[in-house]
C-alpha positions as CSV (number, residue, x, y, z in Angstrom):
1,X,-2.7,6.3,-47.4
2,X,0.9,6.4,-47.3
3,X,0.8,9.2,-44.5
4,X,-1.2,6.7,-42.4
5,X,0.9,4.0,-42.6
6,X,4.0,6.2,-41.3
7,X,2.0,7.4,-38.5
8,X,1.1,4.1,-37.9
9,X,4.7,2.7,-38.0
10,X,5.9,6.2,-35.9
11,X,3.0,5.0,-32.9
12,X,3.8,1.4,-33.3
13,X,7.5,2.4,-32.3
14,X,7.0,4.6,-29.8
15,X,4.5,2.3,-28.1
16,X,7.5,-0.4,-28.2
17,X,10.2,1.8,-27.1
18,X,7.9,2.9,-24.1
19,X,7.2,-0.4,-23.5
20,X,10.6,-1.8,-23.7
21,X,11.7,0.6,-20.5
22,X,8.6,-0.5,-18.0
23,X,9.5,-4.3,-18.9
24,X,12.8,-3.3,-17.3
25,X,13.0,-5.4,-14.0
26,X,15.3,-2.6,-12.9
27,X,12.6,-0.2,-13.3
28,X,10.0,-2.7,-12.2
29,X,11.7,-3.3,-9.1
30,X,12.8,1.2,-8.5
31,X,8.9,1.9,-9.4
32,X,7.8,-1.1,-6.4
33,X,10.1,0.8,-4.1
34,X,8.6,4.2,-5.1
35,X,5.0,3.3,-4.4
36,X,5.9,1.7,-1.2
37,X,8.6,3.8,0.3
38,X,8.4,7.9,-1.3
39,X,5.2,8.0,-2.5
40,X,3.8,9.1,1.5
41,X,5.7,12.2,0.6
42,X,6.8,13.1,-2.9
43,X,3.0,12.2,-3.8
44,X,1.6,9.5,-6.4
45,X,3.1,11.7,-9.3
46,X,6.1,12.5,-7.8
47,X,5.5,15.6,-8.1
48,X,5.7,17.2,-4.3
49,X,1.8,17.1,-3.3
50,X,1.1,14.9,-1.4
51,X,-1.2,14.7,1.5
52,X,2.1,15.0,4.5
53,X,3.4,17.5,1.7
54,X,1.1,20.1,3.0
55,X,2.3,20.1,6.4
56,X,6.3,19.6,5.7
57,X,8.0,23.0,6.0
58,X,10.3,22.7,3.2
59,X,8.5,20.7,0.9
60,X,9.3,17.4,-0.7
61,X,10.7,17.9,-4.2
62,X,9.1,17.6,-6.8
63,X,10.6,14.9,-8.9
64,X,9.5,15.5,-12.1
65,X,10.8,18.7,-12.6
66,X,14.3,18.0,-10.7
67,X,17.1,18.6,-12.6
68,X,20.0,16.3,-10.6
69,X,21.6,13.6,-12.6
70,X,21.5,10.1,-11.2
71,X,24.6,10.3,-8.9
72,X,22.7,13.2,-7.3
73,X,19.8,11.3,-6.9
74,X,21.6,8.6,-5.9
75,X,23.8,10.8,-2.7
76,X,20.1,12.4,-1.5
77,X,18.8,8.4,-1.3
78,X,21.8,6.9,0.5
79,X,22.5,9.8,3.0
80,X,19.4,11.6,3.3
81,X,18.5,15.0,2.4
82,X,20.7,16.7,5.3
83,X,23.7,15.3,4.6
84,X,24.2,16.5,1.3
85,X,23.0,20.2,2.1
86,X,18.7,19.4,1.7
87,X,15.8,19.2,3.7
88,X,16.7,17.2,6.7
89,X,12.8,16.0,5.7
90,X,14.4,13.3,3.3
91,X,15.4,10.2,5.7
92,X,18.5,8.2,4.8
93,X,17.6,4.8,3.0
94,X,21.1,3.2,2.9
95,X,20.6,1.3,6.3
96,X,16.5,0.3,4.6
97,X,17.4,0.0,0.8
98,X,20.6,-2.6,-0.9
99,X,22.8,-0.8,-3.0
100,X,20.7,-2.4,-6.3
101,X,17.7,-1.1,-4.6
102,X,18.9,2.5,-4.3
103,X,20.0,1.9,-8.1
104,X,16.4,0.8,-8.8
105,X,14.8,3.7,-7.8
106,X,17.2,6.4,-8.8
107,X,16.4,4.9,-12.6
108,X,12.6,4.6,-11.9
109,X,12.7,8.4,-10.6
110,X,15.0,9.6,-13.6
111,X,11.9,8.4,-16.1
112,X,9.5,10.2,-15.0
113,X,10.7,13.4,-16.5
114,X,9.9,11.7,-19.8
115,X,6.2,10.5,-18.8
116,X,5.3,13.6,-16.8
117,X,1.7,13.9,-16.8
């Protein structure tokens, strides 16, 4: 019985702790922007394949298995893929997306290594 309860308790945290995170409004607002703005080409997983994807000569990256840190992230966003030595497929978004936008979505895209599907 004991063992159950601790399982319990373990499942009980980790749905809070998951939870916790999506309540984020900064993650709220980076996941909004992700549907709406990357999702046409890193797909609805983020993980590449997406419909334009199969046409795009070099692929969109796959986000979930990308391996930049958030400042990274953050250059490939603001300047476009090009401009920091990527696919020239990767508009620039600082003239579209705020500063706290850009933010948003660098942290949205920097949890989905942790929820990959």
């Amino acid at each position: 019985m004991a063992f159950m309860t601790l399982r319990g308790l373990a499942l009980l945290a980790l749905l809070f702790h998951a939870g916790a995170s999506w309540a984020d409004p900064l993650l709220q607002q980076g996941e909004h922007i992700f549907r709406s703005r990357c999702v046409v080409c890193h797909g609805v997983n983020a993980d590449g394949r997406s419909d334009l994807a199969r046409i795009m000569r070099p692929p969109p990256a796959n986000l979930r298995a990308s391996k930049l840190d958030d400042d990274a992230r953050a250059a490939i966003v603001r300047k476009g893929g090009e401009a920091v030595g990527r696919s020239s497929n990767m508009p620039v978004w600082e003239s579209e997306l705020s500063q706290d936008e850009i933010r948003a979505v660098v942290a949205y895209v920097g949890t989905l290594k942790a929820h990959a599907p």
